[in-house]
VOGU-3710 file (C-alpha; in Angstrom, 3 decimals, decimal comma):
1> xxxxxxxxxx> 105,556/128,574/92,380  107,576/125,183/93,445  105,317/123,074/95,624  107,402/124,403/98,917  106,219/127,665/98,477  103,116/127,266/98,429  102,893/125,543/101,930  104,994/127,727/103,414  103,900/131,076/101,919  100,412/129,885/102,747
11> xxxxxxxxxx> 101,453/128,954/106,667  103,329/132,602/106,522  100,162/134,427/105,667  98,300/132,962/108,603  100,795/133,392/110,924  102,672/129,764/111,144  99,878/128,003/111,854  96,647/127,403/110,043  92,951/126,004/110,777  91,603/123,176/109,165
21> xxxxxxxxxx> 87,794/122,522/109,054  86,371/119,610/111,080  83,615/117,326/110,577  81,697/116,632/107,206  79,420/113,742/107,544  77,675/114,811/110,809  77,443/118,446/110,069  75,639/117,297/106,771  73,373/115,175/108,978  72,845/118,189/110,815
31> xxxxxxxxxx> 71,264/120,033/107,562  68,911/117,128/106,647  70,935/114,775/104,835  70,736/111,504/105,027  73,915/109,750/104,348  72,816/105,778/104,879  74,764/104,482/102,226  77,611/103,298/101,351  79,041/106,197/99,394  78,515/108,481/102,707
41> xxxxxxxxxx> 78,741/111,835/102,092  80,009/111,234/98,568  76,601/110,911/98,276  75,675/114,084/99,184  77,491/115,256/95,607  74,955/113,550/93,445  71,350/115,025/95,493  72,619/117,963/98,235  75,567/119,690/96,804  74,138/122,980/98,480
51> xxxxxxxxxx> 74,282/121,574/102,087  77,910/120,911/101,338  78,595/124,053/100,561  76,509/125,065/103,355  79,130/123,011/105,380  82,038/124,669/104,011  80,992/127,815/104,285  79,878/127,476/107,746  83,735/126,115/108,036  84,857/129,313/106,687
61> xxxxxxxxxx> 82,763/131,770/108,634  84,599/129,958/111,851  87,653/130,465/111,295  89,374/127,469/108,819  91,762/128,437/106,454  91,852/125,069/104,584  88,512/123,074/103,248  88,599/120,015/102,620  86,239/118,404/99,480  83,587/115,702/100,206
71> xxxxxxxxxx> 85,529/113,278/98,390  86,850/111,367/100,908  84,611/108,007/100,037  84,102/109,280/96,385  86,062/106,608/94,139  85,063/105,958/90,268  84,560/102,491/91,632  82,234/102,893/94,140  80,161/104,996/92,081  80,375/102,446/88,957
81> xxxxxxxxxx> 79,073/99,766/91,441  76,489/102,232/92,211  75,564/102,361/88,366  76,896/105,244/87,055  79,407/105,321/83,895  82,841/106,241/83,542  81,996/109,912/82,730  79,472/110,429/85,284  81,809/109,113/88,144  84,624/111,355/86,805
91> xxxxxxxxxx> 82,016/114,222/86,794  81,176/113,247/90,643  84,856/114,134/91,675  85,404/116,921/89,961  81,961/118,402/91,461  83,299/117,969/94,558  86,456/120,389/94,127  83,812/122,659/92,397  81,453/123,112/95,622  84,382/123,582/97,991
101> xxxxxxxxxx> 85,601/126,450/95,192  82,159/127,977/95,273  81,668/128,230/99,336  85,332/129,958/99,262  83,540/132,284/96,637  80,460/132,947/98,441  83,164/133,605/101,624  85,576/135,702/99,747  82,274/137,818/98,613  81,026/138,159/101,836
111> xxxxxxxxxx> 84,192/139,514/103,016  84,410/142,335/100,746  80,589/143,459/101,091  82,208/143,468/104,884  79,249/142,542/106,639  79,897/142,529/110,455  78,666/140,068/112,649  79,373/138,610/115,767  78,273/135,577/114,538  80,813/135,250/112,072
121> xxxxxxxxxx> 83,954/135,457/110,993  84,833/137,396/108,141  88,776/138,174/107,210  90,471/138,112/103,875  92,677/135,782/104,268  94,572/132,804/102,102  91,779/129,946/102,129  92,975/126,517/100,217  91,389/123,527/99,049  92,471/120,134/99,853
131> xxxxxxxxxx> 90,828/117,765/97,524  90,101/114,258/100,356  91,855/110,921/98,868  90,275/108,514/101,511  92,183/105,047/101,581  91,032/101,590/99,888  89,306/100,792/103,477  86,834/103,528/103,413  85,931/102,539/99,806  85,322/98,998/101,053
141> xxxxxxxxxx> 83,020/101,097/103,471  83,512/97,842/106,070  85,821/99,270/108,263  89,258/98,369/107,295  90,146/101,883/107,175  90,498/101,584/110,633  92,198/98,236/111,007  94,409/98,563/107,321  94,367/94,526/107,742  94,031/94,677/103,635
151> xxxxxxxxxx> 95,159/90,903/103,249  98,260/89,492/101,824  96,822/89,937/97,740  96,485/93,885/98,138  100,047/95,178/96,995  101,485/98,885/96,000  100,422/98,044/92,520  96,997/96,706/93,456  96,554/100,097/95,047  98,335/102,370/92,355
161> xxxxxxxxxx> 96,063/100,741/90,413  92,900/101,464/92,399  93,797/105,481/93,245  95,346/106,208/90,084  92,815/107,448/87,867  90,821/109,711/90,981  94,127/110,714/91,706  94,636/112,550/88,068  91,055/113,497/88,440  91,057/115,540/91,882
171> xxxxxxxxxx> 94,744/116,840/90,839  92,990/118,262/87,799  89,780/120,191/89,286  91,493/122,967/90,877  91,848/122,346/94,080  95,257/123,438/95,839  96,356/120,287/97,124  95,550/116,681/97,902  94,650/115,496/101,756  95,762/111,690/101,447
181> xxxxxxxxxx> 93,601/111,081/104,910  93,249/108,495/107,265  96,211/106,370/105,934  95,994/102,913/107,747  99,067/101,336/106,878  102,544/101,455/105,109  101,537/100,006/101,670  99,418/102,484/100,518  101,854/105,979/102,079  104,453/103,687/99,524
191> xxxxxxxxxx> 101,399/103,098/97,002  100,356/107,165/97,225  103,888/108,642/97,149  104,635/106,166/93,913  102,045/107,227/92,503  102,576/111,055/92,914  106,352/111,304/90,653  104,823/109,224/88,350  101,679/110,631/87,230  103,589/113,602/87,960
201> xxxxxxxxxx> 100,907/115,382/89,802  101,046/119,266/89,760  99,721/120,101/93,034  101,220/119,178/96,210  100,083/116,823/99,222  99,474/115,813/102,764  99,558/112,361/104,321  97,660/112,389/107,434  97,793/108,779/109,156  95,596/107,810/111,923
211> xxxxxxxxxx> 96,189/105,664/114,967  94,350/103,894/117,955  97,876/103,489/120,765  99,865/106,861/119,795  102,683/104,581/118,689  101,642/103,270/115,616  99,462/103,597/112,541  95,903/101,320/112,828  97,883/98,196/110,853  100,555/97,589/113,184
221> xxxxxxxxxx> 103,056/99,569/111,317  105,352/101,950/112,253  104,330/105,510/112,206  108,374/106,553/112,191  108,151/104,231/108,798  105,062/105,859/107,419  106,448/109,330/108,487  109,642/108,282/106,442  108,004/107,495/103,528  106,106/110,779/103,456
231> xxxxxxxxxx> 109,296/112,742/104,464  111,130/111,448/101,054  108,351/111,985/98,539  109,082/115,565/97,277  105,347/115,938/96,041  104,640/115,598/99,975  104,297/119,076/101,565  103,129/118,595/105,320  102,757/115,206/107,113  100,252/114,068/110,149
241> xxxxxxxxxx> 97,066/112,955/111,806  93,658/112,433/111,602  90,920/110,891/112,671  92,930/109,395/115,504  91,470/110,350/119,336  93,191/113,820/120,411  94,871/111,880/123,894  97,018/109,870/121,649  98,014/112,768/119,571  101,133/114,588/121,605
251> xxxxxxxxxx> 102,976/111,523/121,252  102,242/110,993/117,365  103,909/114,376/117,038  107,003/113,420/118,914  107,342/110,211/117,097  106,632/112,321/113,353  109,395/115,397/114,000  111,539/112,523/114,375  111,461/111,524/110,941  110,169/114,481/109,271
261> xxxxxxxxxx> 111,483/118,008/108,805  107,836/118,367/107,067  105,051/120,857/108,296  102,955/118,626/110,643  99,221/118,209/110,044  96,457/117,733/112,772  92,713/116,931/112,646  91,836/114,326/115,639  88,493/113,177/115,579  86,323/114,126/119,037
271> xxxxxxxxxx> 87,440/110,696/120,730  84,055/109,223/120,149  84,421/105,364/119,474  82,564/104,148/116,450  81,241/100,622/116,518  81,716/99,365/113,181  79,227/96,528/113,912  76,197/98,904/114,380  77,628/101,427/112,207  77,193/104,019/114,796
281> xxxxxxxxxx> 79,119/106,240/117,354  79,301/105,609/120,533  77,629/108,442/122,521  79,131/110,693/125,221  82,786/108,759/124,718  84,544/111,780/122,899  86,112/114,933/124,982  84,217/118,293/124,991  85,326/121,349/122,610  87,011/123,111/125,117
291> xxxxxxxxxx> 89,070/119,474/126,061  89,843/119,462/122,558  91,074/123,095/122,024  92,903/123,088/125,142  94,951/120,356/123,649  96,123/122,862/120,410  98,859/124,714/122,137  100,445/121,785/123,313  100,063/120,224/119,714  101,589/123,333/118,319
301> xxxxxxxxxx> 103,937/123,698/121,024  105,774/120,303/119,877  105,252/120,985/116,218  101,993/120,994/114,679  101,425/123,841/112,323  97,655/122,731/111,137  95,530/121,921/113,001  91,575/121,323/112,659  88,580/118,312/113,356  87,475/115,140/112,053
311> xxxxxxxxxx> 84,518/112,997/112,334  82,179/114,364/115,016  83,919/117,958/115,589  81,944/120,764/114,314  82,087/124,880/113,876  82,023/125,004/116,948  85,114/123,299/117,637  86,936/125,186/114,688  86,208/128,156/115,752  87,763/127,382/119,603
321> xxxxxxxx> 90,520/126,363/117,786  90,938/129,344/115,334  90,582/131,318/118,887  93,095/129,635/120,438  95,313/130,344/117,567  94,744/133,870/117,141  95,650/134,392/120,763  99,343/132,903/120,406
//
């Protein structure tokens, strides 16, 4: 099956548009762990593995189609720093493809015992796994993921250099394809999509940018450049936005279908802020669930076709949304 297909068989199946989970790092919080560390919920995969599963599952049972791994800040360098061998690191990522694989398991079993429940939701449906590629920033862990100010001695090749070998890894482990999330700038979307035809990699890919004005990616650059960039890679299967507050997002979409014929990808954060200085978000600054769902028609109205959470939206917020969609 060419890597079209897939995306749009997939978007067929659920209708022409599709859920994508929300949250990971406070939902784990939620279920006891305790993520102070620089590997965040990457390190979650070396004690908890069962409360991320727990979190993907609870993804499933409201409503998301797509999971995505707790990879995001899972790099073979971070976890080498950490002191853990080649091997071990390499064992790290795949694990990570392996829990989201199980919780769609456990789902796809609970759907065919057909317990009923009010509680959750249970329908056979096409569920995928996007294996998370988080950028250089987030494995710096200081913030420049937000900011993509990388410094003039990062170039493409630095970065090729620094994704390539997780990027075989995750492409390898069975997931169905690979989130490239919170992409801060135009050097790595060039770095990722260079990388892609020639490594060669199998599965397809999203590029989801994020963005603090609605007119441009975090760096300064132009999202109608980063869109382009996405739009000619032919490894690249859907193009977007995450983590990026949901009032900014309408716009983003405009500015994308002008540069991309692409399916267009959609996971705001909750509009909290995060202060980067105490490492903590800022209470009470985001919108509510139903604020957030009642922006998904209009998202979908001008393009998107999936559409979930990031950091601070929960299954609670995915399931609003996988309402909202049912109803169109």
């Amino acid at each position: 099956m060419s890597m079209w297909s897939l995306m749009s068989n997939f978007l067929h199946q659920a209708g022409g548009t599709a859920v994508i989970d929300g949250g990971l790092a406070t939902e784990l919080e939620r279920h006891g762990a305790d993520l102070n560390d620089p590997l965040w919920s990457a390190k979650c995969l070396l004690s908890s593995s069962h409360l991320i599963r727990q979190v993907h599952l609870d993804y499933l049972e409201n409503g998301a189609d797509i999971i995505i791994t707790a990879s995001y800040q899972a790099t073979i360098q971070g976890f080498k720093a950490k002191g853990f061998s080649n091997e071990e690191s390499e064992a790290l990522l795949r694990k990570s493809v392996e829990i989201a694989c199980e919780a769609r398991n456990v789902y796809n079993e609970k759907c065919a015992k057909g317990f009923s429940s009010d509680a959750i939701i249970l329908k056979h449906r096409s569920i995928l796994i996007a294996a998370s590629v988080g950028s250089y920033g987030a494995y710096l862990a200081d913030g420049s993921e937000y900011s993509g100010d990388y410094g003039a001695s990062i170039t493409v090749q630095t970065l090729k250099d620094f994704h390539r070998r997780r990027v075989q890894i995750l492409a390898d482990s069975g997931a169905d394809l690979l989130a490239f999330e919170t992409v801060p700038n135009k050097i790595e979307a060039q770095a990722y999509a260079e990388l892609l035809e020639e490594e060669d990699i199998k599965i397809p890919a999203w590029f989801s940018f994020n963005s603090k004005d609605g007119i441009n990616v975090v760096s300064g650059d132009s999202l109608l450049e980063c869109g382009s960039i996405a739009e000619s890679c032919n490894k690249v299967v859907a193009v977007g936005i995450n983590c990026t507050p949901p009032r900014f997002v309408h716009e983003l979409i405009v500015l994308l279908k002008k540069v991309s014929t692409k399916p267009i990808v959609i996971y705001p954060n909750s509009g909290e802020s995060y202060d980067a200085d105490l490492k903590e978000w800022v209470q009470n600054t985001g919108v509510t669930d139903e604020d957030f769902v009642s922006y998904v028609n209009k998202w979908c109205e001008v393009g998107a076709s999936l559409v979930g959470g990031c950091c601070r939206t929960t299954p609670a917020t995915i399931r609003g949304i996988y309402r909202t969609l049912s109803k169109q």
